[in-house]
C-alpha positions as CSV (number, residue, x, y, z in Angstrom):
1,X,0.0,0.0,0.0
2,X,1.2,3.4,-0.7
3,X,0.9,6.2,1.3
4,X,0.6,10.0,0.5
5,X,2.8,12.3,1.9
6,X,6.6,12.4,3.3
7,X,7.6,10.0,6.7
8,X,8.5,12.4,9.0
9,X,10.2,10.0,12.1
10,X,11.3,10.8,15.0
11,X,14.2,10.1,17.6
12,X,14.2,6.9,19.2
13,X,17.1,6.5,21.6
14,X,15.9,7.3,25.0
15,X,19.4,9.1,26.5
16,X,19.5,11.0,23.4
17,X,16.0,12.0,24.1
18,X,16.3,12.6,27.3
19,X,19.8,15.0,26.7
20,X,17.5,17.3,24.6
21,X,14.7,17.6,26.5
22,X,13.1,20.7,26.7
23,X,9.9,21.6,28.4
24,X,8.1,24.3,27.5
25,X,4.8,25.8,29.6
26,X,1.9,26.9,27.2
27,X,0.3,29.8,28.8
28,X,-2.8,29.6,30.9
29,X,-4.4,27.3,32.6
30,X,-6.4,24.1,31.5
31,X,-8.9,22.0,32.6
32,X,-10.5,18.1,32.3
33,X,-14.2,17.7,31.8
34,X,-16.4,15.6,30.3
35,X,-19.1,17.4,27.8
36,X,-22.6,16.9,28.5
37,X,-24.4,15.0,25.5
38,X,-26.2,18.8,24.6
39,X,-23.1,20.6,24.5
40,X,-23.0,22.4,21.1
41,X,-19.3,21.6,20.0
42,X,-19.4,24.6,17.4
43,X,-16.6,27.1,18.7
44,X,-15.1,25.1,21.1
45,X,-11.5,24.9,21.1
46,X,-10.2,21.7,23.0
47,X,-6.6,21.1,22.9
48,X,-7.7,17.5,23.6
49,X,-10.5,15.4,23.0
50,X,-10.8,11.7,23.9
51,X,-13.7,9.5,23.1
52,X,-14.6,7.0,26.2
53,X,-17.9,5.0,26.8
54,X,-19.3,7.5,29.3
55,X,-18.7,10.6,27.3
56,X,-16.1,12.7,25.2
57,X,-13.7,14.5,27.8
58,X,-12.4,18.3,26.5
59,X,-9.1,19.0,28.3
60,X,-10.1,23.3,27.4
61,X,-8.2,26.0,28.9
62,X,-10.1,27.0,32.4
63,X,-11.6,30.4,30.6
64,X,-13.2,28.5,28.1
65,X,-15.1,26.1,30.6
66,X,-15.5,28.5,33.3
67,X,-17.4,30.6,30.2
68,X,-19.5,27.4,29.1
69,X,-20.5,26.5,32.8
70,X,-18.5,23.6,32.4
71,X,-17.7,21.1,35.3
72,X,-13.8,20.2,36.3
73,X,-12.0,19.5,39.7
74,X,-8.5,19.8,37.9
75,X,-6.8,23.0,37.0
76,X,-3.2,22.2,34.9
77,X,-0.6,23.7,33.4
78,X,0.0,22.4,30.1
79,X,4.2,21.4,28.9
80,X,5.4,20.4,26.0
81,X,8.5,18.7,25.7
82,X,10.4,19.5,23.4
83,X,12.0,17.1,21.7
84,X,10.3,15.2,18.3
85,X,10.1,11.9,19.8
86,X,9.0,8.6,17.3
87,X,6.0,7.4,18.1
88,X,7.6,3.9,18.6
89,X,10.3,5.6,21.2
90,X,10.6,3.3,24.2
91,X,10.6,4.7,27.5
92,X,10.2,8.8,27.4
93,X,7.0,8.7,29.0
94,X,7.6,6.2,31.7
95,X,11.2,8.1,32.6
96,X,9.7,11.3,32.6
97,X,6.4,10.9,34.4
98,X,8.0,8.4,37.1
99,X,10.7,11.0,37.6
100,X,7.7,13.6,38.1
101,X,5.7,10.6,40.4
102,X,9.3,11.0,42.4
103,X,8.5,14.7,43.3
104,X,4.9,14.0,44.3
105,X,3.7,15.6,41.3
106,X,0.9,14.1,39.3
107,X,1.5,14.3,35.2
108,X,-1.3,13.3,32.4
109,X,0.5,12.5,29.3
110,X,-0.7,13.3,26.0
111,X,0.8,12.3,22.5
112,X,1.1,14.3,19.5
113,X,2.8,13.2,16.9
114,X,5.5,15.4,17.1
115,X,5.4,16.3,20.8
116,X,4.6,14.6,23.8
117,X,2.2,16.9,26.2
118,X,1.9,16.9,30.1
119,X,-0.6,18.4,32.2
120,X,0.4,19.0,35.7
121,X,-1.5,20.5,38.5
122,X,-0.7,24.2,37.9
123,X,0.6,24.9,40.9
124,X,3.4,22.7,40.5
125,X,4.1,23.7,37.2
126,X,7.6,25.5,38.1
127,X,8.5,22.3,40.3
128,X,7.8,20.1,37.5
129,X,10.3,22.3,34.9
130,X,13.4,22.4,37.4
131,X,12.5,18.6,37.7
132,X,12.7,17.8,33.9
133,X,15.4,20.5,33.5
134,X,17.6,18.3,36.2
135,X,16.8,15.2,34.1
136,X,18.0,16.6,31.0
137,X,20.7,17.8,32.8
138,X,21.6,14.1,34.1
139,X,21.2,12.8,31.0
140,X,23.6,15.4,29.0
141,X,26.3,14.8,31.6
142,X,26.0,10.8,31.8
143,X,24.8,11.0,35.6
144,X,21.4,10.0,35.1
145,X,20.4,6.6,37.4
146,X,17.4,4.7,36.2
């Protein structure tokens, strides 16, 4: 089968990955909630939207659902890392969220295909970049312990 368009792959090697890691905060805050089934979807920008048996959650920026009398009990900050991970990369996720897990700070992971995304509790969101900046940091000087 052919396909349209150009491959576009990314890096697989996890230390490499790791080395260039940068995390970047998007600004605002953002939320987690679940649409009700009368919601009228026109003009609503999610930057996430996940399909599950009991309804179609919206991770929306905390405006947006505050403005739509939507329902959450989550308010995140929303960081990007950085680096154009493949899609088939082993171990980024785990190593990055168990490192967050380490510093008691919770972490929803969300892939793009160029970028993985993490929301963590926005009150943490500093905490959380020093702690992936001192991973990076490990893993560009060789000191990084699994």
């Amino acid at each position: 089968m052919r396909r349209k368009g150009r491959a576009i792959s990314g890096e697989r090697d996890l230390q490499k990955l790791l080395a260039s890691l940068q995390a970047h905060q998007q600004p605002g805050h953002y939320v987690f909630t679940v649409a009700p089934r009368d919601l009228d979807l026109a003009g609503i920008q999610p930057v996430v939207t996940v399909v599950e048996a009991e309804g179609l959650t919206l991770v929306l920026g905390q405006g947006q659902a505050d403005r739509l009398g939507l329902r959450y009990d989550y308010i995140a900050a929303w960081l990007t890392l950085r680096v154009h991970s493949s899609l088939g990369a082993v171990g980024l996720t785990a190593t990055v969220s168990g490192r967050l897990a380490e510093a008691g700070i919770s972490c929803n992971v969300v892939a793009g295909y160029h970028h993985d995304h993490l929301f963590v509790p926005a009150e943490r969101a500093d905490h959380a970049l020093a702690v992936l900046e001192e991973l990076s940091a490990r893993a560009r000087t060789g000191t990084l312990q699994s």
